[in-house]
N, C-alpha and C positions, 0 to 999 in steps of 0.2 A: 436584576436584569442587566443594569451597567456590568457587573463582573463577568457576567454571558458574555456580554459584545465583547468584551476587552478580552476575556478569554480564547472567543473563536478568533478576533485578530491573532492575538498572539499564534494559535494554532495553526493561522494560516500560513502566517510569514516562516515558522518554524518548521510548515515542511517544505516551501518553498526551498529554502534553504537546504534541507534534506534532499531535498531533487537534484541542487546543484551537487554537493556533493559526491551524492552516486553517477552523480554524470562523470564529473573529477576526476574522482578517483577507481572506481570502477568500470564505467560502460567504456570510457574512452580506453584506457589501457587495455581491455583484452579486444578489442576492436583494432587497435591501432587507426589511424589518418593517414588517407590515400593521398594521395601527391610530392611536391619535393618541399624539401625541407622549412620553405620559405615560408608555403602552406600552412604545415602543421604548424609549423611557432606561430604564425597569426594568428592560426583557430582556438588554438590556447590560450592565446593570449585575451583572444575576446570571451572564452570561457570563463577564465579565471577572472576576467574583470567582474565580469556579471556575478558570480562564484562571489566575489567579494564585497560587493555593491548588497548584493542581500543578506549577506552575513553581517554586515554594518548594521544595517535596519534592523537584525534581530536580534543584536546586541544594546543599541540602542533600547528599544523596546523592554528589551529584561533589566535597563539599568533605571526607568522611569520608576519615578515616585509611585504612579499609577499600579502598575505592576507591584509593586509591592504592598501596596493595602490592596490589594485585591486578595493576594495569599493570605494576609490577618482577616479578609472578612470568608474566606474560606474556611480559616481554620476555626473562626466563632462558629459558622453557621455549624462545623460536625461535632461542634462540640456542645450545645445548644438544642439539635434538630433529633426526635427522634427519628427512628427508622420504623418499616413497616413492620406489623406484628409478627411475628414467626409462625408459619405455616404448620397446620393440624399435623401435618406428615408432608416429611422431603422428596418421599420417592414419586405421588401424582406430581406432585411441583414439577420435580426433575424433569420426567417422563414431556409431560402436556410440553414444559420449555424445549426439552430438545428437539421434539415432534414439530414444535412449530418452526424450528432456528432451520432444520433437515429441509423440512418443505420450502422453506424460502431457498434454500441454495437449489434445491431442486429444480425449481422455478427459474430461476436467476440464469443456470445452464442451458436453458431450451436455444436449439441453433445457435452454439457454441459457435462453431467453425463463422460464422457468416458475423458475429456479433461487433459492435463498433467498442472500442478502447473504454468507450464510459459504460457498457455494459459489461463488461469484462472486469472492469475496477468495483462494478457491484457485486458482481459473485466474488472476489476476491475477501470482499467485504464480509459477508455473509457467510465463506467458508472458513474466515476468522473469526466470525464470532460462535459460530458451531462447536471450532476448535477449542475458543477460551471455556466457553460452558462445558463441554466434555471433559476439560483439564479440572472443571470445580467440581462436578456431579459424576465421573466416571467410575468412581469407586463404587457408586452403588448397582452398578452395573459389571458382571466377571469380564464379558466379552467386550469389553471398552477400551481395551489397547491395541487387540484385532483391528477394531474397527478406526478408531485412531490411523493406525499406521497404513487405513484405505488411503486415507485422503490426506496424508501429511505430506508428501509429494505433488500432491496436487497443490496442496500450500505456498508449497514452494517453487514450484513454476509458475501460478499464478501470481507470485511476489516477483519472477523476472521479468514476465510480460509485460507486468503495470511500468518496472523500472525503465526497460526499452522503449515505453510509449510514451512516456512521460522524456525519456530521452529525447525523439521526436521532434515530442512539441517543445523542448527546449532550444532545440537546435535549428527548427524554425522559425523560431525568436529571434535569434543569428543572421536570419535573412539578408537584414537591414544594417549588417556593420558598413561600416566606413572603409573597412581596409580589404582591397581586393585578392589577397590573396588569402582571406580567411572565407572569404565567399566563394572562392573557386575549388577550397578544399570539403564544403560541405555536402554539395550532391554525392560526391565518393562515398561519403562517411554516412549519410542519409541511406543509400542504395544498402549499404552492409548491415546497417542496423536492422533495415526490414527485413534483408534476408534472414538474418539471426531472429527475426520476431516471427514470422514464419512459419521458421523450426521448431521454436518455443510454445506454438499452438496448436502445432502436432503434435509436439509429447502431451500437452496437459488435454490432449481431446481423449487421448487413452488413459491416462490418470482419471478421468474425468468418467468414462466407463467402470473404471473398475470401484469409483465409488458408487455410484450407481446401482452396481452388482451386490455392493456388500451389504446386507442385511444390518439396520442401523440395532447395536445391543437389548435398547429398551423393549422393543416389539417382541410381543406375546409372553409379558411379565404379567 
């Protein structure tokens, strides 16, 4: 139970981290920063701090004693533990797993268009874990690349969406800098970003149709 907690810390701080990044190095540069030049260099500047302040912390955390007997009581426990028995037969396994991973995204999608950023982060969720199972169990199925390539677009703009919104609320974190002209550069950069998010949930509402549409491989095996 200790290794849990210390794990999901670990996990959290490290995508924290992950956030800032993509904000860094991706959202910002194809967005560019409205204002003059005074602006932008402040707004960076408070990015990059922050950017850096939590890369501290999760470097820290990787270099703690902690951290490291956690990975020695990880690798006793799979070496030690056995696993569950193996199934009579893979293909009901398969089938029942997909059927249930499908219906949850399914679920997950209802009034797409209207949905707030944390239910969008769940289907996002959901249609990666669809994805990882059909990348394990697809072979027993012919029509699994078909169907695959429904909704591997939809993957991937539901990975920009969360990026932007997560951009967002980082940027709103910002609110509160000290330096005025990094606050005066953010409503700019806020207004573009939603407009680009937007956009981003009109294409995946049609992605989002066209899986939908496609008949998932397993049904009527």
């Amino acid at each position: 139970r200790h290794v849990a907690h210390h794990h999901q810390r670990e996990s959290r701080l490290l995508g924290q981290a992950r956030d800032w990044d993509v904000l860094l190095s991706q959202t910002l540069p194809q967005l560019g920063i409205a204002g003059g030049k005074a602006q932008r260099h402040a707004l960076l500047g408070a990015v990059r701090r922050q950017h850096a302040h939590i890369h501290a912390q999760a470097r820290a955390l990787e270099a703690s004693p902690q951290t490291g007997q956690d990975v020695m009581a990880l690798h006793v426990w799979l070496e030690t533990t056995h696993g569950h028995k193996a199934k009579a037969s893979l293909l009901p396994f398969a089938i029942r797993s997909l059927e249930k991973l499908h219906h949850a995204a399914i679920q997950a999608a209802q009034g797409w268009a209207a949905q707030t950023p944390a239910q969008r982060h769940v289907l996002r969720i959901r249609i990666k874990r669809l994805r990882y199972a059909l990348d394990d169990l697809g072979q027993l199925f012919p029509e699994a690349g078909k169907f695959g390539a429904a909704f591997r677009a939809l993957q991937d703009e539901l990975g920009e969406i969360n990026d932007a919104s997560v951009a967002m609320s980082l940027l709103s974190s910002l609110q509160g800098v000290q330096d005025n002209q990094a606050g005066r550069a953010l409503p700019g950069l806020q207004s573009d970003l939603q407009s680009c998010l937007d956009g981003r949930v009109e294409v995946a509402g049609t992605a989002l149709r066209m899986f939908r549409r496609t008949p998932p491989p397993w049904r009527g095996l």
